[in-house]
PyMOL Python script that loads the backbone (N, CA, C, O; Angstrom):
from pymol import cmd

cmd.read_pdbstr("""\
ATOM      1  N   UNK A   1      -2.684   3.135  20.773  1.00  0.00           N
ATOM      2  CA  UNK A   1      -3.429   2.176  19.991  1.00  0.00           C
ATOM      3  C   UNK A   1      -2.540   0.976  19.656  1.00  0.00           C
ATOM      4  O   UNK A   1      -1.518   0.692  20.281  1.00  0.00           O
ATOM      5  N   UNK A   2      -3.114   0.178  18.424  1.00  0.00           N
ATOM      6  CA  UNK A   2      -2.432  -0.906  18.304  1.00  0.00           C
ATOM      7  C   UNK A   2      -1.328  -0.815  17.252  1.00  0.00           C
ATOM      8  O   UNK A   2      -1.643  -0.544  16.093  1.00  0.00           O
ATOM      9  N   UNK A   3       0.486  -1.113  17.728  1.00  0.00           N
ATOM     10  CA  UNK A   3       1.424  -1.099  17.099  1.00  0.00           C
ATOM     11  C   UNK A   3       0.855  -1.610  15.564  1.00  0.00           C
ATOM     12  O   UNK A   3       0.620  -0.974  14.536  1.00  0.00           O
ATOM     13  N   UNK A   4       0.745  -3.082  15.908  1.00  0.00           N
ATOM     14  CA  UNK A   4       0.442  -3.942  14.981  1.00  0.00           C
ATOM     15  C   UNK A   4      -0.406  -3.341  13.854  1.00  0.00           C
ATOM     16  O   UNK A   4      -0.024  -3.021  12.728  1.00  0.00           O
ATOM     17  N   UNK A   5      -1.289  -3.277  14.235  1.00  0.00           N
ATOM     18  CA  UNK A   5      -2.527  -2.398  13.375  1.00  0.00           C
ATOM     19  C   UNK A   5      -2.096  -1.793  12.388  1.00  0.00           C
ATOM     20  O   UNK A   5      -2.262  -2.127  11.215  1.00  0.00           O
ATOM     21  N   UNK A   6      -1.049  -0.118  13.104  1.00  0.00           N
ATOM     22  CA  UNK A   6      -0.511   0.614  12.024  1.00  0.00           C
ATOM     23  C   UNK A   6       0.524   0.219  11.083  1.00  0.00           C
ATOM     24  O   UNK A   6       0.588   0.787   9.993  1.00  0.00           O
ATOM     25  N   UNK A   7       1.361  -0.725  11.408  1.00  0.00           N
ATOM     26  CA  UNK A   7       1.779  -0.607  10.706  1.00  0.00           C
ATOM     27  C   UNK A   7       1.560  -1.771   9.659  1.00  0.00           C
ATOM     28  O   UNK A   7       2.233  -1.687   8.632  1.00  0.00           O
ATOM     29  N   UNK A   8       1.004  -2.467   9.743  1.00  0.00           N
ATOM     30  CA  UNK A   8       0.237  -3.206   8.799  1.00  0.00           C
ATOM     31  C   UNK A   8      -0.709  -2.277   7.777  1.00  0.00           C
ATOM     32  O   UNK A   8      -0.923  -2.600   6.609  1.00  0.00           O
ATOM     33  N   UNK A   9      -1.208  -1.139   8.373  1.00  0.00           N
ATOM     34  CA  UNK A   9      -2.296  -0.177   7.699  1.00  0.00           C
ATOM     35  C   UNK A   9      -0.586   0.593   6.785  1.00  0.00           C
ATOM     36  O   UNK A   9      -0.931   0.864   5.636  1.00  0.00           O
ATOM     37  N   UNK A  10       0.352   0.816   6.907  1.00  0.00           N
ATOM     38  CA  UNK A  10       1.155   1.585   6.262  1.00  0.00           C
ATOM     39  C   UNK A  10       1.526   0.765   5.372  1.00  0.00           C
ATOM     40  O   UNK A  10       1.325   1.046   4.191  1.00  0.00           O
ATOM     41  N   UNK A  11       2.061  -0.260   5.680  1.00  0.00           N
ATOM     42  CA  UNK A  11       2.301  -1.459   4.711  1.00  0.00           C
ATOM     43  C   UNK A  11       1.657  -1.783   3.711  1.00  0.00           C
ATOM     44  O   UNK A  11       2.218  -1.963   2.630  1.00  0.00           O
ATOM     45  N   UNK A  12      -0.513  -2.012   3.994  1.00  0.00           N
ATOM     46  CA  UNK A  12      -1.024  -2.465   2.910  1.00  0.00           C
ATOM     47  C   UNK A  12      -0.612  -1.273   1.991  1.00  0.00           C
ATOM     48  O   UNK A  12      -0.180  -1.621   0.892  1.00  0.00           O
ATOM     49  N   UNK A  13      -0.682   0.512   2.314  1.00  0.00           N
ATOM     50  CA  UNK A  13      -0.866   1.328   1.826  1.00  0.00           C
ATOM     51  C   UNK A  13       0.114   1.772   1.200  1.00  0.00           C
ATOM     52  O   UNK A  13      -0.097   2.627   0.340  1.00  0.00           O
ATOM     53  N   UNK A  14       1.463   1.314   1.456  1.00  0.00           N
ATOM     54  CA  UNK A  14       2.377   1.467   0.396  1.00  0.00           C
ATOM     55  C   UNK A  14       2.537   0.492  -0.626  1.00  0.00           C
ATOM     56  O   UNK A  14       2.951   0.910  -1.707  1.00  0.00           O
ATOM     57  N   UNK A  15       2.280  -0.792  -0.500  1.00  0.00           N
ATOM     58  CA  UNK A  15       1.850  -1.778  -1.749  1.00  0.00           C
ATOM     59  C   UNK A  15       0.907  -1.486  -2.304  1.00  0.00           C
ATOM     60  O   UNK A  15       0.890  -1.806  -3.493  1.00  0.00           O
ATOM     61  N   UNK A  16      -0.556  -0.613  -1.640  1.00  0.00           N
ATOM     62  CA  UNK A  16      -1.576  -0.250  -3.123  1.00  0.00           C
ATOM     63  C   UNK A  16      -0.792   0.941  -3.484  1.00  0.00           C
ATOM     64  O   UNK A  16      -0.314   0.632  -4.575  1.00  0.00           O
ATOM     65  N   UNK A  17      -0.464   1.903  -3.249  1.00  0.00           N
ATOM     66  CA  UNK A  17       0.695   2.650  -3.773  1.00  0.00           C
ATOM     67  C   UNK A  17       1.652   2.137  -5.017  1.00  0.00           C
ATOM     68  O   UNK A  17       1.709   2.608  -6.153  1.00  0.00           O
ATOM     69  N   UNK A  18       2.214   1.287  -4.588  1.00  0.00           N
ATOM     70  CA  UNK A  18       3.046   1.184  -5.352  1.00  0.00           C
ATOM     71  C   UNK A  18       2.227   0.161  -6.735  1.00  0.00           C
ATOM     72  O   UNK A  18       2.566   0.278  -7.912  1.00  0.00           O
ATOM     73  N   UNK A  19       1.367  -0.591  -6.355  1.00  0.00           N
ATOM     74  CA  UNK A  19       0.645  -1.498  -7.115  1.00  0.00           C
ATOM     75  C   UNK A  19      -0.310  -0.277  -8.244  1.00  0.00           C
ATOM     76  O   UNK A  19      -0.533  -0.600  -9.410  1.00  0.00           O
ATOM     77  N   UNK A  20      -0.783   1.077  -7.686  1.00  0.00           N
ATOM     78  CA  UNK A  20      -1.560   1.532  -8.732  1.00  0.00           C
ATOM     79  C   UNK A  20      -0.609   2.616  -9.178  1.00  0.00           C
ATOM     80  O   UNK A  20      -1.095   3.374 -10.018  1.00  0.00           O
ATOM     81  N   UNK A  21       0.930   2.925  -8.723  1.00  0.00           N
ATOM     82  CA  UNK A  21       1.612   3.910  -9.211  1.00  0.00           C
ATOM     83  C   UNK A  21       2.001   2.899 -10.414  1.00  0.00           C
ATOM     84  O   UNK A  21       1.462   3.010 -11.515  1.00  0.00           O
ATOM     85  N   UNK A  22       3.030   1.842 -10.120  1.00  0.00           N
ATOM     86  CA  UNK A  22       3.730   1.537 -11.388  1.00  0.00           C
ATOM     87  C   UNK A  22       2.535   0.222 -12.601  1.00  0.00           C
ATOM     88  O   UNK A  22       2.567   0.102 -13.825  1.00  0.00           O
ATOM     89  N   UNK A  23       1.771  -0.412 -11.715  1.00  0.00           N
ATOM     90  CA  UNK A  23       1.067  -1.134 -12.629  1.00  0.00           C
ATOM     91  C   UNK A  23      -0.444   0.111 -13.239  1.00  0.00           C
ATOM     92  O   UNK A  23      -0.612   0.563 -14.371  1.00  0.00           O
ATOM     93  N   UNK A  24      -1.296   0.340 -11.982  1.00  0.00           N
ATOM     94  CA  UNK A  24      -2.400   1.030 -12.752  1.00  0.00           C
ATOM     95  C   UNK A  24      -2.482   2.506 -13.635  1.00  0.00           C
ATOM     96  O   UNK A  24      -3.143   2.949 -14.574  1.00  0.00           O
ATOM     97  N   UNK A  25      -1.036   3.132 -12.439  1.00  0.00           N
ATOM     98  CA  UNK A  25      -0.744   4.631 -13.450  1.00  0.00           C
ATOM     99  C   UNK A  25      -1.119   4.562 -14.734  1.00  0.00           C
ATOM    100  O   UNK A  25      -2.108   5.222 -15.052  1.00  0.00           O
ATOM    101  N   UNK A  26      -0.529   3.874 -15.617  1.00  0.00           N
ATOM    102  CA  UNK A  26      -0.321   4.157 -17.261  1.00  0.00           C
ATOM    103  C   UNK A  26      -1.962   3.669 -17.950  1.00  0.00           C
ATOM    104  O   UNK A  26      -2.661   4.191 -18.819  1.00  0.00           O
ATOM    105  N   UNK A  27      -2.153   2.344 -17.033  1.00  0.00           N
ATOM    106  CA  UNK A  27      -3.701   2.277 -17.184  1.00  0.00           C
ATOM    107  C   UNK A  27      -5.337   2.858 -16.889  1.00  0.00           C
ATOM    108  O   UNK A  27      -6.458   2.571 -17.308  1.00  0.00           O
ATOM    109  N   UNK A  28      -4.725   3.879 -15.877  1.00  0.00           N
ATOM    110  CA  UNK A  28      -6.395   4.112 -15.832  1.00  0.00           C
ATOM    111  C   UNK A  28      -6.727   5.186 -16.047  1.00  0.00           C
ATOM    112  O   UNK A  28      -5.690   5.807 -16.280  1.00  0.00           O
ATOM    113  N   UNK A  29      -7.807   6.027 -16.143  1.00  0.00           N
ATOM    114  CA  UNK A  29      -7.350   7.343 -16.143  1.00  0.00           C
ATOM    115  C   UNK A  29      -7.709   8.380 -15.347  1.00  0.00           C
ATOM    116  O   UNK A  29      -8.548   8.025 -14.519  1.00  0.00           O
ATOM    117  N   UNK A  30      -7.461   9.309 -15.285  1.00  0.00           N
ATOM    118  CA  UNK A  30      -7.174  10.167 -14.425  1.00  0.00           C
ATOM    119  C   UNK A  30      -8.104  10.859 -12.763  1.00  0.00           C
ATOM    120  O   UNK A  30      -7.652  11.428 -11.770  1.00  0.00           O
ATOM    121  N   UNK A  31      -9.466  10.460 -13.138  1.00  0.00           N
ATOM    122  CA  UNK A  31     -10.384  10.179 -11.835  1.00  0.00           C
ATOM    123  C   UNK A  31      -9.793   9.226 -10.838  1.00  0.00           C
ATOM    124  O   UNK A  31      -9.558   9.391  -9.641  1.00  0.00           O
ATOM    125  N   UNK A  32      -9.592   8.080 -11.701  1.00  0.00           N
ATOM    126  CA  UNK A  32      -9.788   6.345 -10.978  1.00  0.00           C
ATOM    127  C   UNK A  32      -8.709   6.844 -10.625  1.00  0.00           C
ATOM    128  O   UNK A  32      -8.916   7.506  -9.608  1.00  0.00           O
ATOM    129  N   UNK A  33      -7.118   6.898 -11.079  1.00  0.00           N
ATOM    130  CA  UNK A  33      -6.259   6.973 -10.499  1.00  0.00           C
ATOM    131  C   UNK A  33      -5.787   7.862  -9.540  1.00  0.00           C
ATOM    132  O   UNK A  33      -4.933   7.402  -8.782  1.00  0.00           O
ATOM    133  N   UNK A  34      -6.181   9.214  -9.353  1.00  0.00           N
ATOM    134  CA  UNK A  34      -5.955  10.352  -8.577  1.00  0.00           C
ATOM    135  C   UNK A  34      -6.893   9.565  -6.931  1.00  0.00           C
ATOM    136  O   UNK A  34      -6.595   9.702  -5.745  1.00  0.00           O
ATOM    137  N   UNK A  35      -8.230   8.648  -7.682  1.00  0.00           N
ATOM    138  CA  UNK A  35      -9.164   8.802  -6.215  1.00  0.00           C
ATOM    139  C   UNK A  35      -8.414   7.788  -5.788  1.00  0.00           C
ATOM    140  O   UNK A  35      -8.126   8.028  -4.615  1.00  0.00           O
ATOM    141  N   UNK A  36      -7.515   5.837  -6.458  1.00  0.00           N
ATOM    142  CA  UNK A  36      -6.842   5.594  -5.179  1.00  0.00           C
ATOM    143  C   UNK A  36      -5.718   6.225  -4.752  1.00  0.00           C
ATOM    144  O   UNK A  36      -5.429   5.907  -3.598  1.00  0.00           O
ATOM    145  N   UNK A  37      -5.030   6.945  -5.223  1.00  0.00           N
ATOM    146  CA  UNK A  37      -4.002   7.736  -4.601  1.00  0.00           C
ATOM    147  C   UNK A  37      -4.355   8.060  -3.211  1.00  0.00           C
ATOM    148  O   UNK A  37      -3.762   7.698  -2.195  1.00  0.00           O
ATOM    149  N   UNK A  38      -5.632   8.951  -3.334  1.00  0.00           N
ATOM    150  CA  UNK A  38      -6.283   9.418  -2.427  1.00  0.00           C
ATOM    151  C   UNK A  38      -6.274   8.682  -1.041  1.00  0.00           C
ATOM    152  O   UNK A  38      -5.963   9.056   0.089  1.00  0.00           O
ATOM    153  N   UNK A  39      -6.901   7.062  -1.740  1.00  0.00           N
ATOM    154  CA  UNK A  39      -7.145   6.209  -0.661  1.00  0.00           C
ATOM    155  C   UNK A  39      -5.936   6.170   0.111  1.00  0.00           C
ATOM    156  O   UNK A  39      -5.851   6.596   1.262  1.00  0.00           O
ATOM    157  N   UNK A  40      -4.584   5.416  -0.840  1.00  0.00           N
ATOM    158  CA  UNK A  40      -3.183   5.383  -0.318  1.00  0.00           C
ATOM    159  C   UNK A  40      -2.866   5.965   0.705  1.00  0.00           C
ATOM    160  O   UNK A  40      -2.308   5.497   1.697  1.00  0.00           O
ATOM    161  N   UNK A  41      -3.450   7.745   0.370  1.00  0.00           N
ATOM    162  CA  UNK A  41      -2.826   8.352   1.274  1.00  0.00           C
ATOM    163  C   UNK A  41      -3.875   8.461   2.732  1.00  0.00           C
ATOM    164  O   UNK A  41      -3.414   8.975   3.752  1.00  0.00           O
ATOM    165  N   UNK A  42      -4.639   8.175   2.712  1.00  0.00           N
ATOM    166  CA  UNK A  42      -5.803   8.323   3.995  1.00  0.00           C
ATOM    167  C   UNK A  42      -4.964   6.918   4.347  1.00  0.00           C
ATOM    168  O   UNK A  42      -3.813   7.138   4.721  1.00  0.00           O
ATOM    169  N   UNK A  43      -5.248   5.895   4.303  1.00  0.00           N
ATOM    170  CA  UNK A  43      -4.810   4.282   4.351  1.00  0.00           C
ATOM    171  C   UNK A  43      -2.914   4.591   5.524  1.00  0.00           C
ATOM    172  O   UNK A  43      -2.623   4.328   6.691  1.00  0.00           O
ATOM    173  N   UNK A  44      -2.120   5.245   4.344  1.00  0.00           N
ATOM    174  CA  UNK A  44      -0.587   5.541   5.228  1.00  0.00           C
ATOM    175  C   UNK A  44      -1.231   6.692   6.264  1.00  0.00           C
ATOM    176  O   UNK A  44      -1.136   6.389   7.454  1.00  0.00           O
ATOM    177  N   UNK A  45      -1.681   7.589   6.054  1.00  0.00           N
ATOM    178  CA  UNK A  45      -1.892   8.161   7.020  1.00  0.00           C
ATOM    179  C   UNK A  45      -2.455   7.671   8.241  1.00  0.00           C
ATOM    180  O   UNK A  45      -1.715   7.528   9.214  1.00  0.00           O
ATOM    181  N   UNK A  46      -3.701   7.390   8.310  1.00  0.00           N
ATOM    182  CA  UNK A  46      -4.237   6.517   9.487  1.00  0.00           C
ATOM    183  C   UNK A  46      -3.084   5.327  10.326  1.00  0.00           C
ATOM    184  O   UNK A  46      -2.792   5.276  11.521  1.00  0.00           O
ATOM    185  N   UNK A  47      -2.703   4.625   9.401  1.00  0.00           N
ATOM    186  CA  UNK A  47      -1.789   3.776   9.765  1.00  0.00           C
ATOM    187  C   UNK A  47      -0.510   4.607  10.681  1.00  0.00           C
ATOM    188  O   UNK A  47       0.173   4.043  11.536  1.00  0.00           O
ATOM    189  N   UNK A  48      -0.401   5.777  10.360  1.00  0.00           N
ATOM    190  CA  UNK A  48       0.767   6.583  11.046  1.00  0.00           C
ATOM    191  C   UNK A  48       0.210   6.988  12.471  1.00  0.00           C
ATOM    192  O   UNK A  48       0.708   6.896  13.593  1.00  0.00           O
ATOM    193  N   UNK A  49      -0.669   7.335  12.144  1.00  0.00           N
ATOM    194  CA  UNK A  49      -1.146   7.516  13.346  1.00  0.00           C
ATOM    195  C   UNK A  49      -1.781   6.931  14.685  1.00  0.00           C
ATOM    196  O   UNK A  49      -1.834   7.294  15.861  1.00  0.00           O
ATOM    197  N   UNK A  50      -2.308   5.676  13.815  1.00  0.00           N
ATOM    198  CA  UNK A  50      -2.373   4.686  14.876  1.00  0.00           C
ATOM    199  C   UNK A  50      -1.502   3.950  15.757  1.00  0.00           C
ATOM    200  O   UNK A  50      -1.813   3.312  16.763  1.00  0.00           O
ATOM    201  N   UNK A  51      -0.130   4.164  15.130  1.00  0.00           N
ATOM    202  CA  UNK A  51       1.008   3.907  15.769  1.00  0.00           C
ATOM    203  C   UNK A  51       1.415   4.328  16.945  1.00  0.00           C
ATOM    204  O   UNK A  51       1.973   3.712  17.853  1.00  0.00           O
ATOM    205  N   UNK A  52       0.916   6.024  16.812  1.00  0.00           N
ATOM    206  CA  UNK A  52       1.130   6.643  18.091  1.00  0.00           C
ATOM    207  C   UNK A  52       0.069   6.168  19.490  1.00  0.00           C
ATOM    208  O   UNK A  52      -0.969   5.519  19.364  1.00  0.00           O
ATOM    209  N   UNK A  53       0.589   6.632  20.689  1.00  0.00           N
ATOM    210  CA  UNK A  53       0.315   7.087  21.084  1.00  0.00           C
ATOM    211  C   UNK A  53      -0.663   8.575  21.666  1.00  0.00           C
ATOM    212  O   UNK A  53       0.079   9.557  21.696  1.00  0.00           O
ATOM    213  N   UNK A  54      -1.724   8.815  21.990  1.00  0.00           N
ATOM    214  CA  UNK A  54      -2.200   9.683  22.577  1.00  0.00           C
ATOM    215  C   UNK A  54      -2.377  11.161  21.340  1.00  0.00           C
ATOM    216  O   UNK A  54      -1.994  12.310  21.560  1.00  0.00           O
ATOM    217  N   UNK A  55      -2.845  10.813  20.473  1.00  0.00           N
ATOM    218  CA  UNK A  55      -3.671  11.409  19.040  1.00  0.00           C
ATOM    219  C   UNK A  55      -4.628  12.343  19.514  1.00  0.00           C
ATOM    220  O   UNK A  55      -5.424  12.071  20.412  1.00  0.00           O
ATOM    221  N   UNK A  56      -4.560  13.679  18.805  1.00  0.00           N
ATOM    222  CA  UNK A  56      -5.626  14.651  19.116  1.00  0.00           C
ATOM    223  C   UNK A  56      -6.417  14.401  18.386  1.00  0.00           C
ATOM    224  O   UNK A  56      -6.171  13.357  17.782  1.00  0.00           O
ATOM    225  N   UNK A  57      -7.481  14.961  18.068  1.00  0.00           N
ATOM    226  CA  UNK A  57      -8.969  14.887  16.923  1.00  0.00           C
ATOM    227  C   UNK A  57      -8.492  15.881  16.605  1.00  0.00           C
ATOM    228  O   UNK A  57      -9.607  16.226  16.214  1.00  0.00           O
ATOM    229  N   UNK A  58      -7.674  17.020  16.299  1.00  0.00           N
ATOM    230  CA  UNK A  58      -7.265  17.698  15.365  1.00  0.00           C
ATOM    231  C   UNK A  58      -5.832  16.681  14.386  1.00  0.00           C
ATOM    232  O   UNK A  58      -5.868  16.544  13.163  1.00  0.00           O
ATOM    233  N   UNK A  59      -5.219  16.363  14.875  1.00  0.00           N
ATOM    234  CA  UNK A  59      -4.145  15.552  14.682  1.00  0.00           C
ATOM    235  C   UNK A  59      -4.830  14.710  13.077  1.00  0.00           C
ATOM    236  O   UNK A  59      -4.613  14.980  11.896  1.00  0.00           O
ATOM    237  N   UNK A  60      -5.709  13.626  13.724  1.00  0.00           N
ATOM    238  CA  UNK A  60      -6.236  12.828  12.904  1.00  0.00           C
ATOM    239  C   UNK A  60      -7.202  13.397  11.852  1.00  0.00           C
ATOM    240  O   UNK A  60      -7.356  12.780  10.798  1.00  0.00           O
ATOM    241  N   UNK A  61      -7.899  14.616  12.106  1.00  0.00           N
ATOM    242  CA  UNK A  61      -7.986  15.108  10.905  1.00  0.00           C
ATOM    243  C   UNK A  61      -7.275  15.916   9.999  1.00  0.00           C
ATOM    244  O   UNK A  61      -7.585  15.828   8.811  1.00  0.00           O
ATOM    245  N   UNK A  62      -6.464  16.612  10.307  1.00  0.00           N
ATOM    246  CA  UNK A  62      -5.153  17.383   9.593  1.00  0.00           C
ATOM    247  C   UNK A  62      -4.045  16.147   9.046  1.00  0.00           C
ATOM    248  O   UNK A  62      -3.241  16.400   8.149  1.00  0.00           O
ATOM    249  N   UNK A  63      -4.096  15.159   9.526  1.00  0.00           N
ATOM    250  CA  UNK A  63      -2.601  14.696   9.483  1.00  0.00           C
ATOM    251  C   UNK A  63      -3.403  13.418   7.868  1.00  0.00           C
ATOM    252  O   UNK A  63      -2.814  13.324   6.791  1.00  0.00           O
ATOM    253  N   UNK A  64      -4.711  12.674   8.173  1.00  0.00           N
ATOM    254  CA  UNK A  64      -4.608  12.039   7.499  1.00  0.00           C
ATOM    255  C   UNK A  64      -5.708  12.746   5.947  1.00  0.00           C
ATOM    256  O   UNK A  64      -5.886  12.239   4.840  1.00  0.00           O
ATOM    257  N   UNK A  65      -6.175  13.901   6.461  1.00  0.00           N
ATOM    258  CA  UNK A  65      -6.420  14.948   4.991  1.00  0.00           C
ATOM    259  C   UNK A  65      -5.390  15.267   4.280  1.00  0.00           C
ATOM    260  O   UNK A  65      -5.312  15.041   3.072  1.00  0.00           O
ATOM    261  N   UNK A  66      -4.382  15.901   5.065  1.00  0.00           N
ATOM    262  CA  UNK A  66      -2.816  16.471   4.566  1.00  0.00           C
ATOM    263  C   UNK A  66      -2.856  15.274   3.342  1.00  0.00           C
ATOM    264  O   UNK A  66      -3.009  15.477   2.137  1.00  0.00           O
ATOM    265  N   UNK A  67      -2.706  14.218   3.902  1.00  0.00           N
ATOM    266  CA  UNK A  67      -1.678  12.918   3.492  1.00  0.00           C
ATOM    267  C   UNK A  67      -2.612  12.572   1.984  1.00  0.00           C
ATOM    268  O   UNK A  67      -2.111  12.507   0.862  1.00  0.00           O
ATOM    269  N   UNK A  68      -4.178  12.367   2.348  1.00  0.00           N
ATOM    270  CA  UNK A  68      -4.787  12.488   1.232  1.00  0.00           C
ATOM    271  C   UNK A  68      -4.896  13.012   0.008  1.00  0.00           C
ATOM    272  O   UNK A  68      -5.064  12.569  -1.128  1.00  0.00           O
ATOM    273  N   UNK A  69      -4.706  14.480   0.704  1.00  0.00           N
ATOM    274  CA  UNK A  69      -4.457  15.488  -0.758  1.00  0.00           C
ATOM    275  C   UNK A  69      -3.252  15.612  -1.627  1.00  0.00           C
ATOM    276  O   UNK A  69      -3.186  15.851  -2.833  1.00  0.00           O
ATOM    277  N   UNK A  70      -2.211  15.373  -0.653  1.00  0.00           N
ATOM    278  CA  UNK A  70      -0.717  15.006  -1.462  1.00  0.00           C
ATOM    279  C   UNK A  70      -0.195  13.922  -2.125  1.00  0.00           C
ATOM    280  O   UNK A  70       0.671  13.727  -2.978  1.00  0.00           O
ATOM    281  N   UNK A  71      -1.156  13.127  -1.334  1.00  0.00           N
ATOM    282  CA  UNK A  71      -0.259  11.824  -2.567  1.00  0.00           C
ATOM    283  C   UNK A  71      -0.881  11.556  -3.749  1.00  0.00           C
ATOM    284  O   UNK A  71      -0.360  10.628  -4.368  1.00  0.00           O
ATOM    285  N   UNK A  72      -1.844  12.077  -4.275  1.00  0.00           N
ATOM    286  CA  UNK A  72      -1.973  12.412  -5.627  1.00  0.00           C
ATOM    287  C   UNK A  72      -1.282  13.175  -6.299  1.00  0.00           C
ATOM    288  O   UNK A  72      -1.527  13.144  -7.506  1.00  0.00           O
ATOM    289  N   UNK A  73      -0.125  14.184  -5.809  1.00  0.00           N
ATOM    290  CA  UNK A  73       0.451  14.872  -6.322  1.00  0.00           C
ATOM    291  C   UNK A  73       1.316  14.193  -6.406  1.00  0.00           C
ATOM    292  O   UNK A  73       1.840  13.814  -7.453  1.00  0.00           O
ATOM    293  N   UNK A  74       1.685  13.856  -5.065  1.00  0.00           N
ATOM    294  CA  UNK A  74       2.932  13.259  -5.206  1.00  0.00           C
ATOM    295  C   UNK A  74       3.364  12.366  -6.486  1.00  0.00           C
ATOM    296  O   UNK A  74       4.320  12.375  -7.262  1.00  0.00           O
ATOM    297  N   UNK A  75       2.058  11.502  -6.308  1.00  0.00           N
ATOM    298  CA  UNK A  75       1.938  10.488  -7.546  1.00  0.00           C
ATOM    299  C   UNK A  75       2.514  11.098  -8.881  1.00  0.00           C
ATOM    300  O   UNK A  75       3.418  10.644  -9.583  1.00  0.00           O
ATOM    301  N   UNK A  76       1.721  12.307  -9.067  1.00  0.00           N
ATOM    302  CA  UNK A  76       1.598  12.971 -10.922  1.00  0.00           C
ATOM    303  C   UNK A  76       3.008  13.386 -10.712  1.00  0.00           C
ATOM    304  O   UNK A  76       3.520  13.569 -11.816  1.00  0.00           O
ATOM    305  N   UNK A  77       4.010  13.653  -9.555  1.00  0.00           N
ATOM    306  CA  UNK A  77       5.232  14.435 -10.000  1.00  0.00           C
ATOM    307  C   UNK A  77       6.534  13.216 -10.298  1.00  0.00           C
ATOM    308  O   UNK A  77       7.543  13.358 -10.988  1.00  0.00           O
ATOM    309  N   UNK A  78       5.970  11.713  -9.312  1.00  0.00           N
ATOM    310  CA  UNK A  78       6.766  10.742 -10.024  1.00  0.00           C
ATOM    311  C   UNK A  78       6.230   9.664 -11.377  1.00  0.00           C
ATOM    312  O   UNK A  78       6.960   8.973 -12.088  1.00  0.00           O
ATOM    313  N   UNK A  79       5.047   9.768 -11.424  1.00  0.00           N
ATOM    314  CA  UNK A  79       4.800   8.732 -12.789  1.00  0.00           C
ATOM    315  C   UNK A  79       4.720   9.543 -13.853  1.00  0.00           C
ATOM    316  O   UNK A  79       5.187   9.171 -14.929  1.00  0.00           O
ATOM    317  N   UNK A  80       4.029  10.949 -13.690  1.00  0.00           N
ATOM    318  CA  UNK A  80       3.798  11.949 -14.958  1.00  0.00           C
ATOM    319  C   UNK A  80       2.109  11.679 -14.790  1.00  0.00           C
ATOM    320  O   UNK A  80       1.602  11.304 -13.733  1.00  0.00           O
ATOM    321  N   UNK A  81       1.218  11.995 -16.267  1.00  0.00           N
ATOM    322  CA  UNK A  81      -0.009  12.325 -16.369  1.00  0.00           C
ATOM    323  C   UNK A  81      -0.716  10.599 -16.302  1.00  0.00           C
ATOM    324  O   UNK A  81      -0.141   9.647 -16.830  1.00  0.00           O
ATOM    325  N   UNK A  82      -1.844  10.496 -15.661  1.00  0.00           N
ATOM    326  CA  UNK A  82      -2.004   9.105 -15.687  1.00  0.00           C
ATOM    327  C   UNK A  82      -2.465   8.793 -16.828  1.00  0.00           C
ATOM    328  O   UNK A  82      -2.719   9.691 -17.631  1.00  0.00           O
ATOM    329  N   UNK A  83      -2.666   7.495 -17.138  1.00  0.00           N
ATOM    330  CA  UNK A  83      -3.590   7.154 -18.063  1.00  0.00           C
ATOM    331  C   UNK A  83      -2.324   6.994 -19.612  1.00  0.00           C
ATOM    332  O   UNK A  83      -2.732   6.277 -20.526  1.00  0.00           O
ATOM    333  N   UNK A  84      -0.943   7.641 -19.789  1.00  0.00           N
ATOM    334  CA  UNK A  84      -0.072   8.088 -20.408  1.00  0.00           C
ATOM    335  C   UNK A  84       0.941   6.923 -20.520  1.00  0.00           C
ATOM    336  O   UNK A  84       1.825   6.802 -19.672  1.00  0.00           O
ATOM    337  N   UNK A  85       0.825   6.087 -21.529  1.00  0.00           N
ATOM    338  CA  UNK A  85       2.371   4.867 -21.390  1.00  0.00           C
ATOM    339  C   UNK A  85       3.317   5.160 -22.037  1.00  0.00           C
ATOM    340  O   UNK A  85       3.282   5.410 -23.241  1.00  0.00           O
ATOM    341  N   UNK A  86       4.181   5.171 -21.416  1.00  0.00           N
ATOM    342  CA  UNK A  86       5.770   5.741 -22.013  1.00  0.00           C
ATOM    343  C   UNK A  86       5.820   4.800 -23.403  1.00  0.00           C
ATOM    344  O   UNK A  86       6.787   4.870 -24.161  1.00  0.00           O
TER     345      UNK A  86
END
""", "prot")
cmd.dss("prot")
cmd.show_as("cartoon", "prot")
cmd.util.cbc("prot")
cmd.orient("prot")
């Protein structure tokens, strides 16, 4: 597929990342923020994969679910509980 593509798709997805970890974390609460996490991680994921080369249809659904379900965690284990301002 297209180089370009992905990694532009990883790029936007680590700036909304980082845009709703350190600015929206403390502000929103805990739905809103867990579901863009969510997005983040479908968004880097796809983007990873479009990078490649020659992608299974198992691939692209395991790889960018995986990515979905974790970076909400990921999120809560580096900002803490959302919605919460230090």
């Amino acid at each position: 597929m297209s180089a370009a593509l992905g990694v532009l798709s990883i790029v936007l997805g680590a700036a909304l990342g980082l845009l709703v970890g350190l600015v929206g974390w403390p502000r929103l609460g805990a739905p809103t923020a867990f579901g863009l996490m969510v997005v983040v991680g479908l968004v880097i994921g796809a983007g990873a994969l479009i990078v490649q080369d020659d992608v299974s249809s198992a691939e692209w659904i395991v790889g960018v679910l995986v990515l979905g379900a974790l970076s909400p965690v990921h999120a809560r284990f580096l900002f803490g509980r959302p919605g919460v301002r230090a």
